[in-house]
N, CA, C and O atoms as a GROMACS GRO file, in nm:
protein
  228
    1UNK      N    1   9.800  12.320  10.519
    1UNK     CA    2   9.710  12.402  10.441
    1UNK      C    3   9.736  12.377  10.292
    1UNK      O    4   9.848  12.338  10.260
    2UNK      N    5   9.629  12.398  10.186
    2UNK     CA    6   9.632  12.370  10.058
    2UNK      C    7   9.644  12.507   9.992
    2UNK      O    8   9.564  12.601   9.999
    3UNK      N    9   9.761  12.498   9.928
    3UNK     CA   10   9.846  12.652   9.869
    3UNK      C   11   9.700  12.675   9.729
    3UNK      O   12   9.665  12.789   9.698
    4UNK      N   13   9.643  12.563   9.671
    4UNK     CA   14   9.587  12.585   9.567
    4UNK      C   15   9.459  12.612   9.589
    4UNK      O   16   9.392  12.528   9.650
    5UNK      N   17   9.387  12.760   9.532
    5UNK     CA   18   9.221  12.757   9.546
    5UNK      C   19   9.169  12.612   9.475
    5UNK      O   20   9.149  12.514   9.548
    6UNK      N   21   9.150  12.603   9.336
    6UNK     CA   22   9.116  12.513   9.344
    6UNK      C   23   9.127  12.374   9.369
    6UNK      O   24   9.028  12.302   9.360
    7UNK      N   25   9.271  12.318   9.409
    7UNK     CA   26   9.220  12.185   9.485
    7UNK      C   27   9.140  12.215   9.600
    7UNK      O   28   9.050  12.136   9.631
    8UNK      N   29   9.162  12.326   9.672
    8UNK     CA   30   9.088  12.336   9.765
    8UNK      C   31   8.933  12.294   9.749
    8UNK      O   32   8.874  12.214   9.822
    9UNK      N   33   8.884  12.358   9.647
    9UNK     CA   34   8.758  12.370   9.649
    9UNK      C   35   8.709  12.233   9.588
    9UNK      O   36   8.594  12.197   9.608
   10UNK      N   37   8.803  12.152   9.508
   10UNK     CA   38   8.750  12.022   9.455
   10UNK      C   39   8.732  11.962   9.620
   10UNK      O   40   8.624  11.926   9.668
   11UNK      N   41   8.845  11.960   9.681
   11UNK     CA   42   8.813  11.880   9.830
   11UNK      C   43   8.742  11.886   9.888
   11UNK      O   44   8.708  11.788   9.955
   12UNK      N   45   8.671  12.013   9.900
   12UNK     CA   46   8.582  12.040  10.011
   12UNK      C   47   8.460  11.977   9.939
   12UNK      O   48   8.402  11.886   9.997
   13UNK      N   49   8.403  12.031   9.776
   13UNK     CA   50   8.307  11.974   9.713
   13UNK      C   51   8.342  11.813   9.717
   13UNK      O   52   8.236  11.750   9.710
   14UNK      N   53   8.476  11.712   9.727
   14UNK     CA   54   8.430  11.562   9.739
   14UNK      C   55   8.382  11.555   9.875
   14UNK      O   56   8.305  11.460   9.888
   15UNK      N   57   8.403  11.631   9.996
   15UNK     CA   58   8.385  11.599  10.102
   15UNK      C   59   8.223  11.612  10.117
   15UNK      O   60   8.149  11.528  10.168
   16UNK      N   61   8.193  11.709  10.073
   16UNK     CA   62   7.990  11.734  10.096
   16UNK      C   63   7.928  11.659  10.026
   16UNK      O   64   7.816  11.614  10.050
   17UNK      N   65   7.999  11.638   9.929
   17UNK     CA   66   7.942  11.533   9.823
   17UNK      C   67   7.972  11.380   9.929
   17UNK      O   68   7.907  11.372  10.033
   18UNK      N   69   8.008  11.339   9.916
   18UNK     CA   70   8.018  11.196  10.043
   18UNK      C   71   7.948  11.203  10.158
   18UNK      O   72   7.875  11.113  10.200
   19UNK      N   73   7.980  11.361  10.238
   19UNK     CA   74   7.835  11.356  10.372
   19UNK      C   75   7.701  11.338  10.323
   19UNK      O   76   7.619  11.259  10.370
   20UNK      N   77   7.678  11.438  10.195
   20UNK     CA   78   7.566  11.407  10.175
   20UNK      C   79   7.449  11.272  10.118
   20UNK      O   80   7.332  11.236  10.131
   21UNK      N   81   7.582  11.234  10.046
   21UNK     CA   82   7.551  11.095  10.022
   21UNK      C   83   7.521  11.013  10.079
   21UNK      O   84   7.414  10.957  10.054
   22UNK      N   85   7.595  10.975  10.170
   22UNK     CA   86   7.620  10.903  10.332
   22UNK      C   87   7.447  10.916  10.392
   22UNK      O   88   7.366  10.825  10.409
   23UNK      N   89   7.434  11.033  10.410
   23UNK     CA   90   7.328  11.091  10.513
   23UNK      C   91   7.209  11.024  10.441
   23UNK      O   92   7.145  10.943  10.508
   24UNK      N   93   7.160  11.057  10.276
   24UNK     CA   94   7.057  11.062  10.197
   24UNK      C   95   7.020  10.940  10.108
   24UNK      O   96   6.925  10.948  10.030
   25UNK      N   97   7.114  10.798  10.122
   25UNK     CA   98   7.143  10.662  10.022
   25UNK      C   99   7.174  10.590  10.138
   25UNK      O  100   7.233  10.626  10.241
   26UNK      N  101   7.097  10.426  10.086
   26UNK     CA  102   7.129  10.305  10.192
   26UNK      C  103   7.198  10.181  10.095
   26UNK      O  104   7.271  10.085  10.120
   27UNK      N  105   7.147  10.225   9.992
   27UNK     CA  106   7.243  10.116   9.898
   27UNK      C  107   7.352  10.219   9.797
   27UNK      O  108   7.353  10.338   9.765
   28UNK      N  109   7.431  10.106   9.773
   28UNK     CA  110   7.515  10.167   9.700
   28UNK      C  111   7.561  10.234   9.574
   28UNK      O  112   7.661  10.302   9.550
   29UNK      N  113   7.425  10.183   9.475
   29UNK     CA  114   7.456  10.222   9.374
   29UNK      C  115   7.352  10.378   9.373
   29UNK      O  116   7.373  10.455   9.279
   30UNK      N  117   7.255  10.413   9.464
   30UNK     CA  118   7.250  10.556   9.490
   30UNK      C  119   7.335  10.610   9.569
   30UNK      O  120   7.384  10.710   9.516
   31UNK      N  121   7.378  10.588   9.675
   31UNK     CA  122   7.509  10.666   9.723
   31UNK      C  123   7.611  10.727   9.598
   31UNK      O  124   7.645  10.843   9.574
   32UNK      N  125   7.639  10.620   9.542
   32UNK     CA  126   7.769  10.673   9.432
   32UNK      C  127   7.735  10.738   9.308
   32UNK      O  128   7.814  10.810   9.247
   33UNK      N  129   7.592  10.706   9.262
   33UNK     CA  130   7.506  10.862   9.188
   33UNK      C  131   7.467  10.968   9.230
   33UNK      O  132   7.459  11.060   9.149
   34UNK      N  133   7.415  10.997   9.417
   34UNK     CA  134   7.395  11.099   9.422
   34UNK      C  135   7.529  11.197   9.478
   34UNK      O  136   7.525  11.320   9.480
   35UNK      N  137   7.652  11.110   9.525
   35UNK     CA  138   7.792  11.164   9.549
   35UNK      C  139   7.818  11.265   9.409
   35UNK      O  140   7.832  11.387   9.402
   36UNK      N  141   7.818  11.148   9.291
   36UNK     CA  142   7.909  11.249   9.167
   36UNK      C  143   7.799  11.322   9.100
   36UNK      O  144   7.850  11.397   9.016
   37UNK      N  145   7.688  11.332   9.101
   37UNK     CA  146   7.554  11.444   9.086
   37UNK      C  147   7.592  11.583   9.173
   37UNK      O  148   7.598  11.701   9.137
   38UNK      N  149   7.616  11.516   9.312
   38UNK     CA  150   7.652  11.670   9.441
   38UNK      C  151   7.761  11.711   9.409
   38UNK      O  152   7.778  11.831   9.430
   39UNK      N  153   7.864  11.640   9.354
   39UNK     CA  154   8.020  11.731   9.317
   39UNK      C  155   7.990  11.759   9.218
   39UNK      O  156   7.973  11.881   9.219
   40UNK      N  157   7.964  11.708   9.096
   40UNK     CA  158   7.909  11.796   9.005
   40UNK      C  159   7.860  11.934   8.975
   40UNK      O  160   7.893  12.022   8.896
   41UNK      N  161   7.783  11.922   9.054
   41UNK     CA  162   7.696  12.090   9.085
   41UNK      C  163   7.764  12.147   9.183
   41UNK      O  164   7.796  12.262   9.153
   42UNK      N  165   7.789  12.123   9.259
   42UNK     CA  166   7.908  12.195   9.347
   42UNK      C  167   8.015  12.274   9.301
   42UNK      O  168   8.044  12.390   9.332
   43UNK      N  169   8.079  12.182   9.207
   43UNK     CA  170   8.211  12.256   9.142
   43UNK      C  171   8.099  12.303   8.991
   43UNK      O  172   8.164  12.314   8.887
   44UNK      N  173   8.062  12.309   8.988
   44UNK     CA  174   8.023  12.391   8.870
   44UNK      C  175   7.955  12.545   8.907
   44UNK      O  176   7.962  12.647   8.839
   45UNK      N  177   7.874  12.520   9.067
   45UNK     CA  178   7.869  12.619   9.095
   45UNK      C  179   7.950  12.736   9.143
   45UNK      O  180   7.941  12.859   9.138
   46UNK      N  181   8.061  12.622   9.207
   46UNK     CA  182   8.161  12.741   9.248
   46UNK      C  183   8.241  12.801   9.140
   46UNK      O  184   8.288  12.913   9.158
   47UNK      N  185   8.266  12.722   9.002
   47UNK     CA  186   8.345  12.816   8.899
   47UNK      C  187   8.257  12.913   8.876
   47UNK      O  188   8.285  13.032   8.883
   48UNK      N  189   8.138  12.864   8.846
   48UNK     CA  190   8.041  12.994   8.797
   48UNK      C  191   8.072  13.079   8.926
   48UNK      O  192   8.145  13.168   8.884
   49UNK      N  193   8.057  13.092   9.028
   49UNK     CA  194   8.052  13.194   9.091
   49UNK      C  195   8.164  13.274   9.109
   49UNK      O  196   8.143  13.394   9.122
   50UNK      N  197   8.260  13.238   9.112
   50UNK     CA  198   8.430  13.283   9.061
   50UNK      C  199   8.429  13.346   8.968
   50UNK      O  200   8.506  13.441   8.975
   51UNK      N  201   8.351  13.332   8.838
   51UNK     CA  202   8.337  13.384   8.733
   51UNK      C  203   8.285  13.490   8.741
   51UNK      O  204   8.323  13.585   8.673
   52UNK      N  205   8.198  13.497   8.817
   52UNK     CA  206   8.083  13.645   8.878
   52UNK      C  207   8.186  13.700   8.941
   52UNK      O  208   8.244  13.797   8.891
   53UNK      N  209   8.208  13.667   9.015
   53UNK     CA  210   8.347  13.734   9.127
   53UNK      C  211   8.410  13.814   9.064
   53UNK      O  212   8.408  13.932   9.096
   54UNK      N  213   8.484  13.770   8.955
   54UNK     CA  214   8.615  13.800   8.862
   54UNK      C  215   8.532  13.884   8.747
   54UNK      O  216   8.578  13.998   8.733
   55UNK      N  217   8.449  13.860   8.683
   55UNK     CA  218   8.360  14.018   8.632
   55UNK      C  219   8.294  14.114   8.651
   55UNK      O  220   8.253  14.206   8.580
   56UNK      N  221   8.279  14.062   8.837
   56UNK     CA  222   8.192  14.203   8.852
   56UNK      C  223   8.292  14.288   8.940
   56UNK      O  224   8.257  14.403   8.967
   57UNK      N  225   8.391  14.252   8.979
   57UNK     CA  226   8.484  14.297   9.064
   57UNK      C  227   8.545  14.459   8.989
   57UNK      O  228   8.632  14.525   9.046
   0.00000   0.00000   0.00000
């Protein structure tokens, strides 16, 4: 198990980011733009939402 929230959450965001890639790109140079586009927004959404978490709490 991963003691840290956020590596956690970077991992899980590279991991969806690669399925989704995988699933949605046949060549490579869209695979590896729409990978770091999906982690991108991924981890940006989850700080923002942490952020909500932690002020509205």
């Amino acid at each position: 198990m991963i003691p840290d929230h956020v590596l956690s959450m970077v991992v899980f965001s590279v991991l969806v980011a690669l399925f989704f890639a995988t699933v949605n790109h046949r060549d490579r140079a869209g695979f590896w733009k729409s990978a770091v586009k999906t982690f991108g927004w991924m981890a940006l959404g989850s700080v923002a939402f942490a952020w909500l978490m932690y002020w509205t709490a």
